[in-house]
C-alpha positions as CSV (number, residue, x, y, z in Angstrom):
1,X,23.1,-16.9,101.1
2,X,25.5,-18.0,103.7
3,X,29.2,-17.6,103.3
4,X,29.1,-14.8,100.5
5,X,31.4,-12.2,100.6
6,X,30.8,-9.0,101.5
7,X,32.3,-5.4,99.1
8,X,30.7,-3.7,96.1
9,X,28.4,-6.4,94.8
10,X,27.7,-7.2,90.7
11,X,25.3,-9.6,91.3
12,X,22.9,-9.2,94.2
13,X,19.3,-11.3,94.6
14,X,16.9,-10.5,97.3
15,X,14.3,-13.1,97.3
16,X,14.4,-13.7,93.8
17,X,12.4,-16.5,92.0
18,X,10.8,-17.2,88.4
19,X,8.0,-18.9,87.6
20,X,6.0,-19.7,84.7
21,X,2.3,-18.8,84.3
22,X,0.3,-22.1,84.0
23,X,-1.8,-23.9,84.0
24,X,-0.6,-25.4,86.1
25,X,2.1,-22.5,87.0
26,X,6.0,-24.0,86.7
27,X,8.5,-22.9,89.7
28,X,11.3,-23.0,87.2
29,X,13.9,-20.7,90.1
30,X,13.1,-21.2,94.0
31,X,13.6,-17.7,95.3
32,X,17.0,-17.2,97.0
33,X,19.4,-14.3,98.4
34,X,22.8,-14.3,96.3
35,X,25.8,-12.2,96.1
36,X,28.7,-12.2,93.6
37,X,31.4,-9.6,94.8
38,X,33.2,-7.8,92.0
39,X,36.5,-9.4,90.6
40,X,35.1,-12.9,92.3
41,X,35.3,-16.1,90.4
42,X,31.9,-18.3,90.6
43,X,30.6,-21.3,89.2
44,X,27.0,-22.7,89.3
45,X,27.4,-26.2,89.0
46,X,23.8,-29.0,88.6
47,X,23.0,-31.4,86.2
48,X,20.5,-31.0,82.8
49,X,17.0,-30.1,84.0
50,X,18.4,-28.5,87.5
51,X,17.4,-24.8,86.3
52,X,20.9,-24.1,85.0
53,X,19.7,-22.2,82.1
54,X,16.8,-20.4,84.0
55,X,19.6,-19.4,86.6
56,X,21.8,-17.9,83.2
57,X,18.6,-16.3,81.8
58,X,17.5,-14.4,85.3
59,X,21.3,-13.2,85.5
60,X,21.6,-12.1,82.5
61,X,18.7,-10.2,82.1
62,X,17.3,-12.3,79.5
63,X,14.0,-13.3,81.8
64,X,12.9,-11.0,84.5
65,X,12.3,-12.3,88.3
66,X,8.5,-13.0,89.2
67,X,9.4,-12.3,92.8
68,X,12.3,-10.7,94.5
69,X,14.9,-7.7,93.4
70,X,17.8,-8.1,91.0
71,X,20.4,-5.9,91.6
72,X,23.1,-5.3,88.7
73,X,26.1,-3.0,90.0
74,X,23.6,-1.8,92.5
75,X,20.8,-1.0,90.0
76,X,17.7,-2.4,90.9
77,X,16.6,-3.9,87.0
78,X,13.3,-4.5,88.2
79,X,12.7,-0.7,87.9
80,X,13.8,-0.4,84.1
81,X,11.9,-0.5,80.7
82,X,13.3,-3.0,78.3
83,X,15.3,-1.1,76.5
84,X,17.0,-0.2,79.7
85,X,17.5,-3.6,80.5
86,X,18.8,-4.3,77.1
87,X,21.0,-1.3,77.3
88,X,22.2,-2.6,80.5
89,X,23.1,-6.1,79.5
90,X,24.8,-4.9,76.2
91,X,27.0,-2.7,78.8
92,X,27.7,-4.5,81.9
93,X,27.9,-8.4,80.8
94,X,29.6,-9.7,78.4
95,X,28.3,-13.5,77.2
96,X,30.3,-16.4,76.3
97,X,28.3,-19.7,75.1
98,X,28.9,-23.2,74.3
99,X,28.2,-22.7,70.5
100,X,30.6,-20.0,70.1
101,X,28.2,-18.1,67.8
102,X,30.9,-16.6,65.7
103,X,29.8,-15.2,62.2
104,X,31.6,-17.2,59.6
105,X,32.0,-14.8,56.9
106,X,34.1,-12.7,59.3
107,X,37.4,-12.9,60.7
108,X,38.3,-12.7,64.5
109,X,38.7,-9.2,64.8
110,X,35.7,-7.9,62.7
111,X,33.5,-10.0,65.4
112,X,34.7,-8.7,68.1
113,X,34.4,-4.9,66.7
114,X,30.9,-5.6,66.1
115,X,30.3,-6.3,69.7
116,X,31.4,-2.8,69.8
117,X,28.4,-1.6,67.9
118,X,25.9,-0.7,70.1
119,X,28.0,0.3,73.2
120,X,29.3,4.0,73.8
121,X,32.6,2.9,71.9
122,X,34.0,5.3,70.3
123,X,34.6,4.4,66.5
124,X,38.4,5.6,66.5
125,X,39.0,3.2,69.2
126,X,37.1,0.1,68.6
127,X,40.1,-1.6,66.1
128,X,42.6,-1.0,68.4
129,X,40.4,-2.4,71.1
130,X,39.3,-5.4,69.2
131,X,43.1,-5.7,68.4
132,X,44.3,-6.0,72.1
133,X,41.1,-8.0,73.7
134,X,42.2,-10.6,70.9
135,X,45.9,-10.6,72.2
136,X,44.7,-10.8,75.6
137,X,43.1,-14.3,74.9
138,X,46.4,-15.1,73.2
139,X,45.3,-14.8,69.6
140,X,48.1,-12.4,68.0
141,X,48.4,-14.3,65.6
142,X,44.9,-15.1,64.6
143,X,43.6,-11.6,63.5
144,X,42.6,-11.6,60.3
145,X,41.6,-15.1,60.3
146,X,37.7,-16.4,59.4
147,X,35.8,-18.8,61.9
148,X,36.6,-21.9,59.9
149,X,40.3,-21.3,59.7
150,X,39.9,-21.7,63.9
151,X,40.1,-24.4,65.6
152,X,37.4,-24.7,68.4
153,X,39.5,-23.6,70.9
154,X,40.8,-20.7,68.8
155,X,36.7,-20.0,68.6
156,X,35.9,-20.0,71.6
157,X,38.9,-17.8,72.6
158,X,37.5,-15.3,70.0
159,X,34.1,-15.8,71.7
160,X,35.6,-14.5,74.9
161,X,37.7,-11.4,73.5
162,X,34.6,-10.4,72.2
163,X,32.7,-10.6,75.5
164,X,35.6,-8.7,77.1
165,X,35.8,-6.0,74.7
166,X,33.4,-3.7,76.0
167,X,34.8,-4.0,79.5
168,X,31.7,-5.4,81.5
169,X,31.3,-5.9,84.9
170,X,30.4,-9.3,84.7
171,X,31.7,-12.3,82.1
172,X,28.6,-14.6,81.7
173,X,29.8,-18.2,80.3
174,X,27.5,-20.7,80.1
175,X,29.1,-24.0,79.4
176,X,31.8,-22.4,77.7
177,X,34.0,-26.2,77.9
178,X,31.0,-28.2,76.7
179,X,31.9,-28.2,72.7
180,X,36.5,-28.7,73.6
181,X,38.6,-31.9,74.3
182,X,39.9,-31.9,77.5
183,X,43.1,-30.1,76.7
184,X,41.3,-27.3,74.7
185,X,39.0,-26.9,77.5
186,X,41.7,-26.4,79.9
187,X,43.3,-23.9,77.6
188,X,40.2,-22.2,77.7
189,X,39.6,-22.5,81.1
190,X,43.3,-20.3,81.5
191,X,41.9,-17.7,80.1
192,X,39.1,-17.3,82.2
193,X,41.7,-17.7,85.7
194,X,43.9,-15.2,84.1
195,X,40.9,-13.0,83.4
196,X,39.7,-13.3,87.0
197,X,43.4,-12.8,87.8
198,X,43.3,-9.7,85.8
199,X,39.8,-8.5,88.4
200,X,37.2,-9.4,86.2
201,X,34.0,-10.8,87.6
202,X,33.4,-14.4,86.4
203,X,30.3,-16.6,86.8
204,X,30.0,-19.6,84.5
205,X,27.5,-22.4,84.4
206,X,28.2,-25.7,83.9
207,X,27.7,-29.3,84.5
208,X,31.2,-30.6,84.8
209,X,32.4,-30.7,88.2
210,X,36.1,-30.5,87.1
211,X,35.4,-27.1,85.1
212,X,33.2,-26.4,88.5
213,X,36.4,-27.1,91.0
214,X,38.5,-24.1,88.8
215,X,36.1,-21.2,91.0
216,X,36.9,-20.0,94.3
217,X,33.1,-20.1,94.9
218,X,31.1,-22.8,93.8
219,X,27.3,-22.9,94.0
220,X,25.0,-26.0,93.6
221,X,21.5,-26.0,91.8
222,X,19.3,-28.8,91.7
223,X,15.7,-28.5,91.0
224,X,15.7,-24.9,90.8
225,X,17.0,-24.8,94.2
226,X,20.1,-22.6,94.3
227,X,23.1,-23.4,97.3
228,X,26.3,-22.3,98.7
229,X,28.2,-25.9,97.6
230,X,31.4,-26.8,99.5
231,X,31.6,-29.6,97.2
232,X,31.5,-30.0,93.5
233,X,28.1,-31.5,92.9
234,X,27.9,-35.2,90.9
């Protein structure tokens, strides 16, 4: 894809496209080139039905390619079993939805350890690493406290301390606003600059061109046709 920069790549597609068997067959992801440097800040930006979601799936190693190579951190995914890919995504991307998915019964910091679980954490570490991916996203003083004591800003801040925890390579947010008022969502949105400020990689999908305009790097997708956007799609 024109104008992306070149370094170390997270996110690299060479030809890649999905489609679903039929009949009649669906091309749900048009195949494309793409390349996310590390510590860049990205947005893919379309409205409902533009292939938003198949975009997130394919990058997140939810759905696998049809056609084309996906590198992740220069590892060709195509090549690895599932439980590889699993393993993968559980260690090099860290997810951050709309719904916050937050287990009510417990507090801030016990859903963040438990994103902890199943990576190569080691268990003397993980509360003191839950502890300071929490103050990161400027919840000190929200610790102990259960989902429903949050407000859904406060949520959705716990949401992203516990895709940081683990460190990834790569912090996945797909419509991470839609759920906030505007002045939530632009609290939320500052912890994602100060995240990217931080060097963290960043890709978030969305269909609100102002969340859209807060990337460096903003990509269009319309009918499962993914472009380099200079403006913020309508």
């Amino acid at each position: 894809m024109s104008g992306a920069p070149t370094g170390p790549a997270v996110i690299e597609f060479r030809g890649v496209g999905l489609t679903y068997p039929g009949p009649p067959p669906v091309a749900a992801f048009q195949p494309c080139d793409l390349r996310i440097a590390r510590g860049e800040y990205v947005t893919v930006a379309g409205p409902s039905g533009s292939g938003k979601s198949t975009f997130l799936n394919i990058a997140g190693l939810l759905d696998a390619p049809t056609t084309g190579s996906y590198l992740l951190d220069g590892i060709d995914t195509a090549a690895l079993r599932d439980a590889e890919r699993a393993a993968l995504r559980g260690s090099r991307i860290g997810f951050v939805f709309q719904s916050f998915h937050l287990l009510p019964h417990r507090s801030a910091e016990e859903n963040v350890l438990l994103a902890m679980v199943y990576n190569a954490v080691p268990r003397a570490e993980r509360r003191t690493r839950a502890r300071q991916a929490l103050i990161r996203v400027g919840l000190a003083h929200r610790i102990d406290a259960l989902p429903s004591r949050l407000s859904g800003g406060e949520r959705q801040r716990v949401a992203i301390a516990r895709a940081v925890v683990a460190r990834p390579s790569l912090l996945l947010c797909d419509e991470p606003t839609g759920n906030l008022d505007t002045a939530t969502a632009g609290s939320v949105l500052g912890v994602l600059d100060e995240l990217h400020a931080d060097g963290m990689t960043v890709l978030v999908i969305t269909h609100d061109p102002t969340v859209a305009a807060r990337a460096e790097r903003t990509l269009a997708i319309r009918d499962g046709v993914l472009t380099e956007q200079t403006g913020v799609p309508a």
